[in-house]
Every structure is written in structure tokens, then in C-alpha cells.
C-alpha positions as YAML, in Angstrom:
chain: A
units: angstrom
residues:
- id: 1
  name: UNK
  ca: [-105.70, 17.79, 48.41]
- id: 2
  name: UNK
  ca: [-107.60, 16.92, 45.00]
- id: 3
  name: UNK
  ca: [-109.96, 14.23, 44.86]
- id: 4
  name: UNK
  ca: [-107.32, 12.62, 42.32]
- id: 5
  name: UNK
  ca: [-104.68, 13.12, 45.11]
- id: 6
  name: UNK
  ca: [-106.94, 11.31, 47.56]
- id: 7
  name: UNK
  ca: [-107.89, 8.31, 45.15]
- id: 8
  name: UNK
  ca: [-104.21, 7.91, 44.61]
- id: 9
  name: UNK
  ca: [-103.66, 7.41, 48.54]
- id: 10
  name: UNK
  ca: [-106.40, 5.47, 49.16]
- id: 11
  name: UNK
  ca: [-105.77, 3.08, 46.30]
- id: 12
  name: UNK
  ca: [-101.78, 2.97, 47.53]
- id: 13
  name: UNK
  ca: [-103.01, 2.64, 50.85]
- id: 14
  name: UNK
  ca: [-105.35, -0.75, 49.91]
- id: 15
  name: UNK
  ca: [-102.92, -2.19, 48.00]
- id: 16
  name: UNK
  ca: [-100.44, -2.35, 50.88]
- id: 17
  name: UNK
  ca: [-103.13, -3.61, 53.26]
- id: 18
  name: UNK
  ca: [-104.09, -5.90, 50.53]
- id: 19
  name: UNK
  ca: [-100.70, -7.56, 50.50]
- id: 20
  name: UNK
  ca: [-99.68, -7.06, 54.38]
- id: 21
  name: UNK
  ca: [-103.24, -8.79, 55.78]
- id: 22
  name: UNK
  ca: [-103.80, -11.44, 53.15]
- id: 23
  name: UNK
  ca: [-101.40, -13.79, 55.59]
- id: 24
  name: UNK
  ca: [-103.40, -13.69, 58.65]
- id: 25
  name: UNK
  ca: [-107.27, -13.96, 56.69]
- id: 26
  name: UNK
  ca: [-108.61, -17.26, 55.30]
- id: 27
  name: UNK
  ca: [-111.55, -18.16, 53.57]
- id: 28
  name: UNK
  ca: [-114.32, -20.78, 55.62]
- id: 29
  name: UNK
  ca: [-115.41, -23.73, 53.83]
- id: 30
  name: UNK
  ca: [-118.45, -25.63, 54.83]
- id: 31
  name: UNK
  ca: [-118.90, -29.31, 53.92]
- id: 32
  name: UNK
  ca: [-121.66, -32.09, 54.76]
- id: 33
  name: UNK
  ca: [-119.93, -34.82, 52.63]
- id: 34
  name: UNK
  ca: [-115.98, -35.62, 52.00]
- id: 35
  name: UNK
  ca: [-113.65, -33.49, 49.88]
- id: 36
  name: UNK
  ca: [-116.48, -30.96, 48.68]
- id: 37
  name: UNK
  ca: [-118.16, -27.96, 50.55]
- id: 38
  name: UNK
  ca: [-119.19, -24.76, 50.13]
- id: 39
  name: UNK
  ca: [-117.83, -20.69, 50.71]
- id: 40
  name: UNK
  ca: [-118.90, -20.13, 54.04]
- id: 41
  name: UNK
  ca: [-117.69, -17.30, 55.87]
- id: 42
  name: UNK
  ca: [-114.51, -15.61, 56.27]
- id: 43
  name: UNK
  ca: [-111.79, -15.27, 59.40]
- id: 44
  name: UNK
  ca: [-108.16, -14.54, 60.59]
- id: 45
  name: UNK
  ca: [-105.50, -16.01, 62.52]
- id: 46
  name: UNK
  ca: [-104.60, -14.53, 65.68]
- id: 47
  name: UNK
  ca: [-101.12, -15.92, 67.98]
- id: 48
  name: UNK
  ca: [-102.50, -15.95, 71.44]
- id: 49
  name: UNK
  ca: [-100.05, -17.01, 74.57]
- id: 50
  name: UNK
  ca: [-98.36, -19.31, 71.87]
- id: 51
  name: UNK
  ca: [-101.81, -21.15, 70.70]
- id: 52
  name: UNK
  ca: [-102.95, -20.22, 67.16]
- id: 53
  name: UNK
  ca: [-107.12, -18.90, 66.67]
- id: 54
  name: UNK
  ca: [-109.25, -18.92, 63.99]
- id: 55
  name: UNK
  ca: [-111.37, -15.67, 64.96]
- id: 56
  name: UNK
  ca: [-114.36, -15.02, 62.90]
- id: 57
  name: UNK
  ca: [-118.66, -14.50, 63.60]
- id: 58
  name: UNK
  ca: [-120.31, -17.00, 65.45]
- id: 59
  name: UNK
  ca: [-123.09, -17.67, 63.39]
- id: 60
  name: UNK
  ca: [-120.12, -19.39, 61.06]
- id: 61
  name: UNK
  ca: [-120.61, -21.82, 63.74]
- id: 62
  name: UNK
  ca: [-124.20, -21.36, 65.01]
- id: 63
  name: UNK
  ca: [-125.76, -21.53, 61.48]
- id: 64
  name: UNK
  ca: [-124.14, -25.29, 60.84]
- id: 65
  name: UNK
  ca: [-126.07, -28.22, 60.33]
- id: 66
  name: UNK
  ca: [-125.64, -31.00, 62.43]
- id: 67
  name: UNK
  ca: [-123.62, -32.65, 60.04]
- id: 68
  name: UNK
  ca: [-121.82, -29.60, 58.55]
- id: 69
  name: UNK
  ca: [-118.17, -29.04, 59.45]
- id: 70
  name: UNK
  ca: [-116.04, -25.88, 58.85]
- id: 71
  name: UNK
  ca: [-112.91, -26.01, 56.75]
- id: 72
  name: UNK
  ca: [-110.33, -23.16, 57.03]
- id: 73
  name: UNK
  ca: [-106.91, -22.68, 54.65]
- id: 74
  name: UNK
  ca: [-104.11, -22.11, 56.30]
- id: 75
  name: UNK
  ca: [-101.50, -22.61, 53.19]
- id: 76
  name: UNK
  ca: [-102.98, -20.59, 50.65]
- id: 77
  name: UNK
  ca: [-103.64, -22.76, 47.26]
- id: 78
  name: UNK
  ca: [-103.20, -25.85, 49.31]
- id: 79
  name: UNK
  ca: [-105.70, -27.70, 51.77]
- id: 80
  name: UNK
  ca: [-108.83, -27.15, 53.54]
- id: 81
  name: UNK
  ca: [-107.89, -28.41, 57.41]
- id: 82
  name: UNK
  ca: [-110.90, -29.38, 59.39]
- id: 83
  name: UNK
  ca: [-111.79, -27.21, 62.39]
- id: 84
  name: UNK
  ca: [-112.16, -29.96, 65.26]
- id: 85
  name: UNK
  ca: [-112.20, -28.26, 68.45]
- id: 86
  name: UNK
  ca: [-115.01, -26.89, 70.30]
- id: 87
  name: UNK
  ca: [-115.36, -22.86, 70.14]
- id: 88
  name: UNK
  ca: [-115.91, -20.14, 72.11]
- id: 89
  name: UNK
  ca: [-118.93, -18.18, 71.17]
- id: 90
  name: UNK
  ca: [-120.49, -15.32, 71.53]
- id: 91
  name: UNK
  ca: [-123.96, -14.43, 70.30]
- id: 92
  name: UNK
  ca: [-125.55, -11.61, 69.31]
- id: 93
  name: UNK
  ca: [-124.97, -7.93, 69.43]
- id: 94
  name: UNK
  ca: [-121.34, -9.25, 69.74]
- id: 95
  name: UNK
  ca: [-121.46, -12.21, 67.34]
- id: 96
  name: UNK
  ca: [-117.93, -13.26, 67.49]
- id: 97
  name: UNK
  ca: [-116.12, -16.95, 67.61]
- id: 98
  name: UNK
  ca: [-112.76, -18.10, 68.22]
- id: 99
  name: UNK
  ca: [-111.45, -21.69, 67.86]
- id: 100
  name: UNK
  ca: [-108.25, -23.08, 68.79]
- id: 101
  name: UNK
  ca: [-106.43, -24.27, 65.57]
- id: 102
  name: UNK
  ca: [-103.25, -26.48, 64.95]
- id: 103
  name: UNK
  ca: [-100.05, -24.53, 64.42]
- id: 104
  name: UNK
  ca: [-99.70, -22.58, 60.62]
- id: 105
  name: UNK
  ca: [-96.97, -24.75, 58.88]
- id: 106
  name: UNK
  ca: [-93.71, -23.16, 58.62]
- id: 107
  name: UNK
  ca: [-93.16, -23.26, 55.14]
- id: 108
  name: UNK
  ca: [-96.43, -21.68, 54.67]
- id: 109
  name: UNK
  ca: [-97.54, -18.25, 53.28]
- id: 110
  name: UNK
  ca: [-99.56, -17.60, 55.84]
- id: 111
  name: UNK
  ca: [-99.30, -16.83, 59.72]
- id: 112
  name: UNK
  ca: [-101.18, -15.95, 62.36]
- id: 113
  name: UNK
  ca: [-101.26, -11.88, 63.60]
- id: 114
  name: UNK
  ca: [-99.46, -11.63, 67.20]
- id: 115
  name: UNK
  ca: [-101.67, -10.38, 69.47]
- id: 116
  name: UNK
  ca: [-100.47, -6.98, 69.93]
- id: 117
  name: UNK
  ca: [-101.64, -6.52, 66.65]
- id: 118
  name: UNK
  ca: [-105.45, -6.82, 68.05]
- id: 119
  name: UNK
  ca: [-106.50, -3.71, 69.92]
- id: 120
  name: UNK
  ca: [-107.79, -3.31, 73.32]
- id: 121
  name: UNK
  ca: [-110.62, -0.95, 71.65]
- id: 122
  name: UNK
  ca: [-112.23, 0.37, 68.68]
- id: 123
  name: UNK
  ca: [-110.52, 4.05, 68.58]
- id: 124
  name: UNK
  ca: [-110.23, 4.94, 64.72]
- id: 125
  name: UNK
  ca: [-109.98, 8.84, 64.00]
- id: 126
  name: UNK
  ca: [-112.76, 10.53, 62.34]
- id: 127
  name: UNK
  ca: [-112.92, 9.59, 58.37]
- id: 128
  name: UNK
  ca: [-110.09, 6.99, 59.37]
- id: 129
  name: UNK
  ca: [-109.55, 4.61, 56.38]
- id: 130
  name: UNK
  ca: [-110.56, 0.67, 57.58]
- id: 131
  name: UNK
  ca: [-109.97, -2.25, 55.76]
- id: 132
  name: UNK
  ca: [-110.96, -5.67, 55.24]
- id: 133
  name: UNK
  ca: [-110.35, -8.90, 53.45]
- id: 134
  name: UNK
  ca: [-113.49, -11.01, 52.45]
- id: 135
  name: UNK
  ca: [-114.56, -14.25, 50.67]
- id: 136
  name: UNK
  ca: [-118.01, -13.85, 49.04]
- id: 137
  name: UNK
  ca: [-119.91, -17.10, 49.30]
- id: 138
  name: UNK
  ca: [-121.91, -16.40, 46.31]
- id: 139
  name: UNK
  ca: [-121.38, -15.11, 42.43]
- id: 140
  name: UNK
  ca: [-123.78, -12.43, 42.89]
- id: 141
  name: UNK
  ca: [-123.78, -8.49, 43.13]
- id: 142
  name: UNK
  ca: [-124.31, -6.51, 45.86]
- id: 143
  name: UNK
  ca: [-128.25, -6.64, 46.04]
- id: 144
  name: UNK
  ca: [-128.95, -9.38, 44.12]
- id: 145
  name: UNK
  ca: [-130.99, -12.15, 46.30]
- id: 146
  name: UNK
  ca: [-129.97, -15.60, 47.44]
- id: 147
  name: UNK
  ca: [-129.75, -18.03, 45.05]
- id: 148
  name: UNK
  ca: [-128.68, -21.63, 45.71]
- id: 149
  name: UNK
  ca: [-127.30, -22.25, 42.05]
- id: 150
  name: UNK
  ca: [-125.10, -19.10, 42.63]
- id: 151
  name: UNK
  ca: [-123.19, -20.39, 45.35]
- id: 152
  name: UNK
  ca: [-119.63, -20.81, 45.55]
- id: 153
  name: UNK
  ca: [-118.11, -24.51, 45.89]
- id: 154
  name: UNK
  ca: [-115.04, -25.44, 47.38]
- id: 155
  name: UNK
  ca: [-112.99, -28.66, 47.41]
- id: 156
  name: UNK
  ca: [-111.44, -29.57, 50.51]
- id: 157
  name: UNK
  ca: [-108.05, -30.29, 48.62]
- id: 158
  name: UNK
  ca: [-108.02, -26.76, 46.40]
- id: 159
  name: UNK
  ca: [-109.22, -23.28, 46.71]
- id: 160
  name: UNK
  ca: [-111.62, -22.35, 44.48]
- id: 161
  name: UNK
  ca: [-112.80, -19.39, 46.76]
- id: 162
  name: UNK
  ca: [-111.67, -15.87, 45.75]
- id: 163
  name: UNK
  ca: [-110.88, -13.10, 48.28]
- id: 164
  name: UNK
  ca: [-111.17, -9.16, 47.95]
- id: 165
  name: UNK
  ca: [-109.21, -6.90, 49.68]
- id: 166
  name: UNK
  ca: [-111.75, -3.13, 50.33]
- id: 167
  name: UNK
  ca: [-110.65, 0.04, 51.66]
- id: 168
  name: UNK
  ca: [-113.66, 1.45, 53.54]
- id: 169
  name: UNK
  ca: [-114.96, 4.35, 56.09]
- id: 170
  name: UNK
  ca: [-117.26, 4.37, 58.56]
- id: 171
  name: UNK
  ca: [-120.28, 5.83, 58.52]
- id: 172
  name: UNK
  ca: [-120.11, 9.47, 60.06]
- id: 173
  name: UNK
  ca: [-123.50, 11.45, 61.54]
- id: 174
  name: UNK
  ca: [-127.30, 9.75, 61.60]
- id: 175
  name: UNK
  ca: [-126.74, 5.93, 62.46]
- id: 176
  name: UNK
  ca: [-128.35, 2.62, 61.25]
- id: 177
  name: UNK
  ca: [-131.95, 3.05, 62.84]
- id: 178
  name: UNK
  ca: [-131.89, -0.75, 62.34]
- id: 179
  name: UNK
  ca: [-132.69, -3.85, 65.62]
- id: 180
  name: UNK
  ca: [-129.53, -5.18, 64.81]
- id: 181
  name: UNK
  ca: [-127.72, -2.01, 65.31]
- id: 182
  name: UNK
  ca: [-125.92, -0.88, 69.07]
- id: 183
  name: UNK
  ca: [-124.76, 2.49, 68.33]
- id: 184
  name: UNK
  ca: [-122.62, 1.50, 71.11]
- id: 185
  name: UNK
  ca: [-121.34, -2.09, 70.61]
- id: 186
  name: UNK
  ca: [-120.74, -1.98, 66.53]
- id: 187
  name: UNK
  ca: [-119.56, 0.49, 63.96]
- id: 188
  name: UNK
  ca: [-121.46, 0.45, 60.71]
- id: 189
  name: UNK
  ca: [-118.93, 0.83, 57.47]
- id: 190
  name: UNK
  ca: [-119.87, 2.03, 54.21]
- id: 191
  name: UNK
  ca: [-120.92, -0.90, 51.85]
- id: 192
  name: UNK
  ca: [-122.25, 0.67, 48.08]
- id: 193
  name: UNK
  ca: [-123.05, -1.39, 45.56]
- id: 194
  name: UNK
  ca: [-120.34, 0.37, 43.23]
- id: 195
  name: UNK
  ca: [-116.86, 1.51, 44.37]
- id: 196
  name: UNK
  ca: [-113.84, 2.27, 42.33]
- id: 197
  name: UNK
  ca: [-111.10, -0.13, 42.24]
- id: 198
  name: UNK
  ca: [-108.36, 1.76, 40.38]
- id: 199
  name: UNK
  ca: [-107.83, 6.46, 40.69]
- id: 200
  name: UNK
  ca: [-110.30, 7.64, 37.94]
- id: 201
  name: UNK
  ca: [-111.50, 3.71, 36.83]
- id: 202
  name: UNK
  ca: [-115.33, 2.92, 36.41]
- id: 203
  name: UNK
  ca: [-116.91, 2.26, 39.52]
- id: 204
  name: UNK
  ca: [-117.61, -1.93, 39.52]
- id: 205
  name: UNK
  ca: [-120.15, -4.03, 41.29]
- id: 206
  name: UNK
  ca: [-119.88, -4.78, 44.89]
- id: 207
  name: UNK
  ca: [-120.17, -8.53, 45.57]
- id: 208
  name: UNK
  ca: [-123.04, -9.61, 47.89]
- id: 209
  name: UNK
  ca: [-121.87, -9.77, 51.31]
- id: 210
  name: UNK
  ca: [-123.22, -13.14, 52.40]
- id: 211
  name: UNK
  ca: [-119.90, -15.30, 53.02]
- id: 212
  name: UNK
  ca: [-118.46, -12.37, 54.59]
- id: 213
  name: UNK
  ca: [-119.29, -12.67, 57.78]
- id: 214
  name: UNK
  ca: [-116.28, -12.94, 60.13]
- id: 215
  name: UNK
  ca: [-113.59, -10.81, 58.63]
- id: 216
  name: UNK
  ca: [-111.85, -8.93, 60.39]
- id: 217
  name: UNK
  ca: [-112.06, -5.09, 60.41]
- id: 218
  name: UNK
  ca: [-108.44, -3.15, 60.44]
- id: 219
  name: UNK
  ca: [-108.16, 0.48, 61.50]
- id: 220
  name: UNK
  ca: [-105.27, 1.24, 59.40]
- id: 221
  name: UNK
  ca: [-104.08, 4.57, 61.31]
- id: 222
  name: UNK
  ca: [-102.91, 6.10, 58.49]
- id: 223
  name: UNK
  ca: [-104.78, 9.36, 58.68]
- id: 224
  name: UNK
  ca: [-104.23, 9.32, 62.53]
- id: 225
  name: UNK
  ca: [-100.40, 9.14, 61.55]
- id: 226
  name: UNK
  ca: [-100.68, 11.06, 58.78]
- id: 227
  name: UNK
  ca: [-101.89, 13.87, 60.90]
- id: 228
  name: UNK
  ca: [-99.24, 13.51, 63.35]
- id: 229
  name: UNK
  ca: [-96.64, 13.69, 60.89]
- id: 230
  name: UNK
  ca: [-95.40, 10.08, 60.95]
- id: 231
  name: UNK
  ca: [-94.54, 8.25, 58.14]
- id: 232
  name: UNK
  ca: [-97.70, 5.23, 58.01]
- id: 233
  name: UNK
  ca: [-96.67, 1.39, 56.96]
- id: 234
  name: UNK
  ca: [-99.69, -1.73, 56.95]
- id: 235
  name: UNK
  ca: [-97.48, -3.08, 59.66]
- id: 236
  name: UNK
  ca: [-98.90, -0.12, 61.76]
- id: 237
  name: UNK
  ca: [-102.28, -1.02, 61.17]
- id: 238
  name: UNK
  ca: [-104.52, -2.97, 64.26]
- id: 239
  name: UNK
  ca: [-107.04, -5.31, 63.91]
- id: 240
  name: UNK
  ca: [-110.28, -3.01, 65.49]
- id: 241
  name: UNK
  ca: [-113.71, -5.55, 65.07]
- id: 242
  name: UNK
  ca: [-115.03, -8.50, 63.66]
- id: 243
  name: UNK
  ca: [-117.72, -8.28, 60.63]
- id: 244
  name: UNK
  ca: [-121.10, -10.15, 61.29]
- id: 245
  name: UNK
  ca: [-123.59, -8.23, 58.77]
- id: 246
  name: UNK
  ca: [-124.62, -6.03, 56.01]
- id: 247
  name: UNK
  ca: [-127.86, -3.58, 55.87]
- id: 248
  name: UNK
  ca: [-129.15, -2.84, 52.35]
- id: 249
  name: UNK
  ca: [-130.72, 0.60, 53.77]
- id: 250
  name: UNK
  ca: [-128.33, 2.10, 54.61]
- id: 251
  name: UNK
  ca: [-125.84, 0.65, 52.65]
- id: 252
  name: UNK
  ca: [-123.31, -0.43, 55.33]
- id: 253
  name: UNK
  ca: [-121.98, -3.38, 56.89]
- id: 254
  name: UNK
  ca: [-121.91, -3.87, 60.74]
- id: 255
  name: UNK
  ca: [-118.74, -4.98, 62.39]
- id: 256
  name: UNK
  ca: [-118.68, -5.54, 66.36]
- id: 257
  name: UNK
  ca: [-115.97, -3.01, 68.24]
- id: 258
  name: UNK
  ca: [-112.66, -5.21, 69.07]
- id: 259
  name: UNK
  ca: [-113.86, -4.26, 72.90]
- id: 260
  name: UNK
  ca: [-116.91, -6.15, 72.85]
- id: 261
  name: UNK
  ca: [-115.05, -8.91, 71.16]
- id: 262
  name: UNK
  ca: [-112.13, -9.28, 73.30]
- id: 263
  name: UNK
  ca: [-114.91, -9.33, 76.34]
- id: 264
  name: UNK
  ca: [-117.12, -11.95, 75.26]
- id: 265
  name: UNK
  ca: [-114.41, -14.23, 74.37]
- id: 266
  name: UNK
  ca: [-111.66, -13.37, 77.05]
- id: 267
  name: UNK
  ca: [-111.02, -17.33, 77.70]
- id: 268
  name: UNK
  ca: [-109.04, -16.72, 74.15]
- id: 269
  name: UNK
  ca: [-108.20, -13.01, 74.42]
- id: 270
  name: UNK
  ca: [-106.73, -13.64, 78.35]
...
């Protein structure tokens, strides 16, 4: 296969993961006064025994003020919806959250992913392609600092937070010889601060990470199909961890193994 093969299937195979996943993720909105906030962090919906779940990173929740309450978006383009029910959290090295939600409206264009769509563990081939579906919570490039007048604002009755849609691998041989790494609790995903969007385009700037936290990582089995002989759809794809944090050396972000997640929080998972 030529490289310009393998661009072409991995920018078919985002672009169908793109448009399958965008109905389960929503952006997080933050907000300390009515009808304004801020990009937050990033989640998904998940259908458990009939109840719908906002899963995403705990320190969504942990790192709130005491006045600060979370927004999510259940009807894309329409309105922030107050999260007003007490989670279930997990801490670090598993850094996970879930929080029961009311019911996605019908008429909506989003939904939440049934259960069976969340594996029991993380068990992606080797140089499997993972995806993911983030809302950056600032306008700034991969490395660029923190800065407060770079921030993205949201209003509780509009979106004005934009979400991108990255085709990713993990990282394969030495690990992240990082404190916030377990080799065996998290998988660390390649993170550059350049990637290609379109086969043969100009690479383009990464966004920062920071408003990322809580997306969820898919293991899209394609290669694992692909090597089996079986035709590969998004709808085959499972949802494999939960994304909590980005390194700068190496340039990866860390995502907690669906295991560890479904552990912690088995109240929501049973």
C-alpha cells in the first residue's frame, strides 16, 4: 500500500467516524452567571439500563468553582441544559465522571450510544486507527500557553463552541516516562502539533488540548476487520477510554482504558 493509498483510507475512514460519532459527543459549557459561560470540557452520551449519561473526566467536575455549573448540548445548535444531578467520580489515574442526564429529545440530532457500543476493555490491534471528537476551550495552537483572553465563550441559549473530529494512533514502543502515566491503566495517543487534514494537503496546526478533556476515545476496528477480511462500517466501531490529558514531551494525549473506567464507575456501568 502507498502512503497516498493509506492517507486516502485514513481520511475516508475519519470522515465516516466524523459523521457516525458526532450524535453521541457534546461540547461542556461552564457558567458562574446566567445565559453566558465558557468551553469547558468535552463528553458523550451513553444509554445505560434505559437512563441516559453524560460520561466525560472528572476534573470537568472536580475543577468547578463553587458557583460554577456545567452546561451540556444535547440538540446540536440549540440549548445548553444544566447538569443538576450529583455525579459519580472517579479520580485520578482513572479520572472519569458520569452523570445521570434527562432523556435526548426525540426530534433531536443527537442520541445517546447504547451500551453495547462501550467495551468491556481496551483491546485495539497494533497500529489500530482511534478516533475522537473534541471541543477546544481555547483559540490557541497546540503549544501555545494559557491565556485568559483566548478563551472560548459560550451562551447558554447558542453554540458558539466548535468541535473537531481526529483520526489518531497510539503510541507503539518506549512509553510516556511521565507521573501521570500507568503504562497499565491509560494508553497514550499521538497528539503533534501539525497533522494533515485532507491526502497530500499541508499539514495545519493542532489546537491546544485544554477543553478536551473528557472525550471519548473510539477503537474503530477497522484494521482489525480489515485484516480479517470483513468489510468495516463506523457503526462497528466501540467506544475504548475516556481522554483526561495531553503531554507536550512526548507529544501524546492520555486517555484512561474503558476497563478502568467501567470499574471505577460501575454504579453507572452495572
Amino acid at each position: 500500500m502507498t502512503q497516498e493509498e493509506w492517507e486516502t483510507i485514513n481520511a475516508d475512514v475519519k470522515n465516516q467516524m466524523a459523521k457516525h460519532a458526532a450524535q453521541f459527543c457534546t461540547p461542556i459549557s461552564m457558567s458562574e452567571e446566567p445565559d453566558s459561560g465558557v468551553a469547558w470540557g468535552s463528553g458523550g452520551y451513553v444509554k445505560i439500563s434505559g437512563e441516559t449519561y453524560l460520561v466525560t473526566a472528572s476534573h470537568v467536575f472536580t475543577d468547578l468553582s463553587e458557583s460554577g455549573v456545567l452546561g451540556h448540548l444535547p440538540t446540536s445548535g440549540g440549548e445548553y441544559i444544566a447538569v443538576t444531578e450529583p455525579p459519580e467520580l472517579e479520580r485520578w489515574p482513572v479520572d472519569a465522571a458520569t452523570v445521570r442526564v434527562p432523556p435526548i429529545p426525540e426530534d433531536s440530532d443527537m442520541t445517546a450510544l447504547p451500551i453495547k457500543r462501550v467495551a468491556d476493555r481496551y483491546a485495539a490491534v497494533e497500529s489500530e486507527l482511534l478516533f475522537w471528537i473534541g471541543s477546544p476551550g481555547y483559540r490557541l495552537e497546540r503549544h501555545d500557553p494559557i491565556s485568559a483572553n483566548k478563551r472560548r465563550h459560550t451562551l447558554f441559549g447558542e453554540l458558539n463552541t466548535l468541535s473537531f473530529p481526529f483520526l489518531v494512533q497510539a503510541l507503539q514502543g518506549e512509553q510516556p516516562n511521565h507521573e501521570c502515566f500507568d503504562p497499565v491503566r491509560h494508553v497514550a495517543i499521538h497528539y503533534p502539533s501539525y497533522a494533515k487534514r485532507e491526502p497530500g494537503g499541508c499539514p495545519i496546526a493542532l489546537p491546544n488540548a485544554k477543553g478536551m478533556s473528557g472525550s471519548l476515545l473510539w477503537n474503530t476496528r477497522f484494521l482489525e476487520l480489515y485484516e480479517k477480511g470483513i468489510e468495516w462500517s463506523p457503526e462497528e466501531a466501540v467506544v475504548c477510554g475516556v481522554i483526561w490529558a495531553a503531554l507536550d514531551d512526548p507529544e501524546v494525549l492520555i486517555a484512561t482504558k474503558i476497563e478502568f473506567v467501567r470499574e471505577s464507575l460501575k454504579k453507572s456501568f452495572a
